[in-house]
C-alpha positions in Angstrom: 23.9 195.6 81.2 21.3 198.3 81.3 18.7 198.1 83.7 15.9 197.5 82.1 17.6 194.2 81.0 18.4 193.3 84.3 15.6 191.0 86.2 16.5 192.1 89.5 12.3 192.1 91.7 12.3 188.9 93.7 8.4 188.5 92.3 10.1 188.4 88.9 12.5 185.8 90.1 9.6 183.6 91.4 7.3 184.3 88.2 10.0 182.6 86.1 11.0 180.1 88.7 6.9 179.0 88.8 6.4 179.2 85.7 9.0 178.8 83.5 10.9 176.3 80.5 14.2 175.3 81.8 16.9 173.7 80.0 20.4 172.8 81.8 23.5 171.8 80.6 27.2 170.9 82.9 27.6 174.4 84.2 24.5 176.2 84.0 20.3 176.1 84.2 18.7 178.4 81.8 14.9 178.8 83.5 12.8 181.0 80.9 9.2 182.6 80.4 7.4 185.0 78.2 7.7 188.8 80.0 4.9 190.7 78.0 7.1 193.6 77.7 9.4 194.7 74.9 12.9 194.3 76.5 14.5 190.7 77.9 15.4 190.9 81.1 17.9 188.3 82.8 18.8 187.6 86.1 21.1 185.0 88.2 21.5 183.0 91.1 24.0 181.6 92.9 24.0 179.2 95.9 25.9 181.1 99.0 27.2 176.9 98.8 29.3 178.2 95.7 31.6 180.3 97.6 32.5 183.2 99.3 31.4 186.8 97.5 34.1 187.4 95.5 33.5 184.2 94.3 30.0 184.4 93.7 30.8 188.4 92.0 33.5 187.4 89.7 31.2 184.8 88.3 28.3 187.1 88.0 30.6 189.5 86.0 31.8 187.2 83.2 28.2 186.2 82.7 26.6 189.8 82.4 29.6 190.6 80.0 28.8 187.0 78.1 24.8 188.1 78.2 25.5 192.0 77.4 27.4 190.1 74.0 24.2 188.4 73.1 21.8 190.8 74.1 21.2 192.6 70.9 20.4 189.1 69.0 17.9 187.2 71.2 14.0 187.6 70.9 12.6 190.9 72.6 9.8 190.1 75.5 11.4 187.2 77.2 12.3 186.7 81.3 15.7 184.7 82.0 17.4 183.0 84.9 20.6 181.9 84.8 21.3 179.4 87.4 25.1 179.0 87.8 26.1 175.2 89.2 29.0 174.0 91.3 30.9 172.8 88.0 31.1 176.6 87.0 34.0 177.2 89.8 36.5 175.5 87.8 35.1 177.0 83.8 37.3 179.4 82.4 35.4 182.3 80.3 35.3 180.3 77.2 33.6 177.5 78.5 30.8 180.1 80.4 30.6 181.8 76.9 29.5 178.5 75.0 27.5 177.1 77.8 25.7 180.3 77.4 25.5 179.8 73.9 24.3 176.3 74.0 21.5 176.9 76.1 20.5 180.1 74.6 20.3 178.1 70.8 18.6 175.2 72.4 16.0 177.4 74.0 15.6 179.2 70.6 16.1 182.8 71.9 17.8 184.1 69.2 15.7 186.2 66.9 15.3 184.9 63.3 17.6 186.7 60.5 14.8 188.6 58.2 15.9 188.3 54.5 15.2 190.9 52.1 
């Protein structure tokens, strides 16, 4: 992902945390808020309780590639945390990708199709 689609201050992290919508489904919390700017950014956390780094990494690595996917289609101007749950250790890619999904379509991110 490029960085200015990565959420990476700590103040942003709290911003969204404080103020935020959050929906949640088996395997992950999406926490989201209005950014005033023109790109999305999104971030994640993961509990040191998950596991050990390499863990932690490879999870954070399917979901930036899952997010990069969705990137181009999903409103412009909006903060997101991904908050990756215990139940995650034992999803394979697929199931990340349509938890992803899920919460992404529940949340209404997606930007609306514009017919000519």
């Amino acid at each position: 992902m490029k960085k200015a689609n990565r959420l990476r201050k700590d103040r942003d992290f709290r911003r969204v945390y404080r103020r935020g919508r959050s929906l949640s489904n088996r395997y992950l919390v999406l926490i989201y808020k209005k950014n005033g700017l023109e790109d999305t950014r999104i971030g994640f956390s993961i509990s040191k309780k998950f596991g050990k780094a390499v863990e932690r990494n490879r999870i954070k690595r399917q979901l930036r590639s899952i997010c990069r996917e969705y990137l181009p289609d999903l409103k412009r101007g909006y903060d997101m945390v991904f908050v990756v749950r215990a139940e995650s250790k034992q999803a394979d890619y697929n199931e990340l990708n349509n938890s992803v999904y899920e919460l992404l379509k529940r949340a209404k991110l997606y930007r609306e199709i514009e017919v000519d």
